[in-house]
matplotlib code that plots the C-alpha trace (Angstrom):
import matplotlib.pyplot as plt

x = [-33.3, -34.3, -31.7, -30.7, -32.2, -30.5, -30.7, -32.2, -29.4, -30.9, -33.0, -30.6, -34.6, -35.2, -35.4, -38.9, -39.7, -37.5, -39.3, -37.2, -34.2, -32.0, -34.7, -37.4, -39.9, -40.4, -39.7, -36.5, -35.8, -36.3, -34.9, -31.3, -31.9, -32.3, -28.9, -27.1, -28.8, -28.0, -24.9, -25.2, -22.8, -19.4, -15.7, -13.9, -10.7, -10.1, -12.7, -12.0, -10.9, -11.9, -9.6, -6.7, -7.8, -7.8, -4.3, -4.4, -5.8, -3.6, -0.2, 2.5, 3.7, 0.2, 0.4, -2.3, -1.1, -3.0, -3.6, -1.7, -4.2]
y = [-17.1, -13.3, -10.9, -9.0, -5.3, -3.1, 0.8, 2.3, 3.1, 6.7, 7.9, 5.6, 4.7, 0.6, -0.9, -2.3, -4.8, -7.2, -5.7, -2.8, -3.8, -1.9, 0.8, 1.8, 2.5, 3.0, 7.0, 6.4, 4.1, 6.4, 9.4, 7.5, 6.5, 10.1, 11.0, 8.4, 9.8, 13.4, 12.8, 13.6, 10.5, 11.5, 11.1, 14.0, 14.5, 15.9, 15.8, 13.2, 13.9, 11.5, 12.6, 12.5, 8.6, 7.6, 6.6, 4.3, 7.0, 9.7, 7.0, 8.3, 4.8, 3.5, 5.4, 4.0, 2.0, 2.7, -0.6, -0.4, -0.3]
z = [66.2, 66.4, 67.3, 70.1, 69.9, 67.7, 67.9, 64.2, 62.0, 61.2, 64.6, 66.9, 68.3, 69.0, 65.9, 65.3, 63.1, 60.6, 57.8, 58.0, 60.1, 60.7, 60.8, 63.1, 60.9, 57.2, 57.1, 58.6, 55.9, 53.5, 55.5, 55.1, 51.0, 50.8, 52.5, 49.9, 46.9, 47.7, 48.4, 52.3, 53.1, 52.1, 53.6, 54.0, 52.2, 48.6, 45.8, 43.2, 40.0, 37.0, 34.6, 36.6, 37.2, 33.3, 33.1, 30.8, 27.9, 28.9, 28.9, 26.5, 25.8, 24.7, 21.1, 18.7, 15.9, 12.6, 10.2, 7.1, 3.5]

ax = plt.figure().add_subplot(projection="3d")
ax.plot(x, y, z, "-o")
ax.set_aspect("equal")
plt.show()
């Protein structure tokens, strides 16, 4: 059962063909795979900090426990 018409997800054009649903066409494709691999996607708020996120290195009751010789 095909589907109703769908705009493209990148131009907002009709959508074409199934071999590139939910694009229009192949460069529009590839137009959006190049926004997620620059890094042109993002939600806006604070920038994320990795380090502040390791909290189970940086815990003061984890101390490491040497083996006796």
């Amino acid at each position: 059962m095909p589907h109703a018409p769908q705009p493209c997800a990148y131009c907002r054009k009709n959508a074409s063909t199934e071999a590139v649903f939910p694009f229009c066409s192949e460069r529009c494709k590839m137009a959006d795979l190049g926004q997620w691999l620059t890094g042109g996607y993002r939600l806006s708020g604070a920038p994320h900090d990795p380090l502040e996120s390791q909290d189970d290195e940086s815990d003061p009751d984890s101390t490491s426990q040497e083996r006796p010789s």
